[in-house]
C-alpha positions in Angstrom: 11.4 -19.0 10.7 12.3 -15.5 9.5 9.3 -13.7 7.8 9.3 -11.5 4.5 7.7 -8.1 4.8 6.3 -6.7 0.9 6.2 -2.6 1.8 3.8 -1.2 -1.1 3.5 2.2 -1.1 0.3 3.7 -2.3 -1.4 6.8 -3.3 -5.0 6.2 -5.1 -4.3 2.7 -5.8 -7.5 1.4 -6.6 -7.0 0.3 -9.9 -4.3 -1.9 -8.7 -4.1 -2.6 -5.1 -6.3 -6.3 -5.3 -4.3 -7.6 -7.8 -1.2 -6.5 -6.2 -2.2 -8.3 -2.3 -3.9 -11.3 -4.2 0.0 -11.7 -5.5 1.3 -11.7 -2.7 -1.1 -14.1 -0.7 -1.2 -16.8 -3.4 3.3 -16.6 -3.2 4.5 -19.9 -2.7 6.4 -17.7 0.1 4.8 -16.7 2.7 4.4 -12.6 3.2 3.7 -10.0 5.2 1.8 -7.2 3.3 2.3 -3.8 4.9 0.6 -0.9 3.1 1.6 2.9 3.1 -0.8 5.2 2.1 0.1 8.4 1.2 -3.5 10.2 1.4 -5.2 8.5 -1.1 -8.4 10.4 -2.1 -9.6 7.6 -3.6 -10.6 4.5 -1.6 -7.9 2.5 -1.1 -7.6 2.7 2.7 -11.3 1.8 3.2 -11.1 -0.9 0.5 -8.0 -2.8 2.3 -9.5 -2.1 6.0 -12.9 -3.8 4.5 -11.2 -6.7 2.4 -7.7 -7.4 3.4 -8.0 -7.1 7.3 -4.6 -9.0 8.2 -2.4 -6.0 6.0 -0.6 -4.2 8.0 -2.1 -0.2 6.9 -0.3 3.0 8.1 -2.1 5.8 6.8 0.3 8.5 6.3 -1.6 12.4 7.6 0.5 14.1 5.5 1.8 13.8 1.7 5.3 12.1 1.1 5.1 13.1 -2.6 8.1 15.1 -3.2 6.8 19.2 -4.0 6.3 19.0 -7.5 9.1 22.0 -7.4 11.9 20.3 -6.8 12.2 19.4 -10.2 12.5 22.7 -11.8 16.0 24.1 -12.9 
């Protein structure tokens, strides 16, 4: 059976993050949540480590935000 993989990106995801896993566990297709962090400061990393133990977390050490910079003209 082949599996689906939901990548979610997140940076202080707090506000969101519960409502966006409880989605994805209550699919009527079965997913595989995998979570990048991008440094939150908030507490998203200790809040999925605590109550969604099967995600699969990487915890990025270094911002992927792109340098606010680039966007000047």
């Amino acid at each position: 059976m082949k599996k689906v993989y939901a990548v979610i990106v997140t940076y202080n995801a707090m506000a969101w993050i519960e409502k966006c896993l409880s989605s994805l566990k209550n699919s009527t297709i079965p997913v595989v949540p995998v979570v990048v962090d991008n440094c939150s400061k908030d507490n998203t990393v200790e809040y999925i480590c605590r109550h969604w133990p099967d995600v699969k977390l990487f915890e990025e050490k270094k911002s992927m935000l792109p340098d606010p910079k680039m966007w000047d003209g």
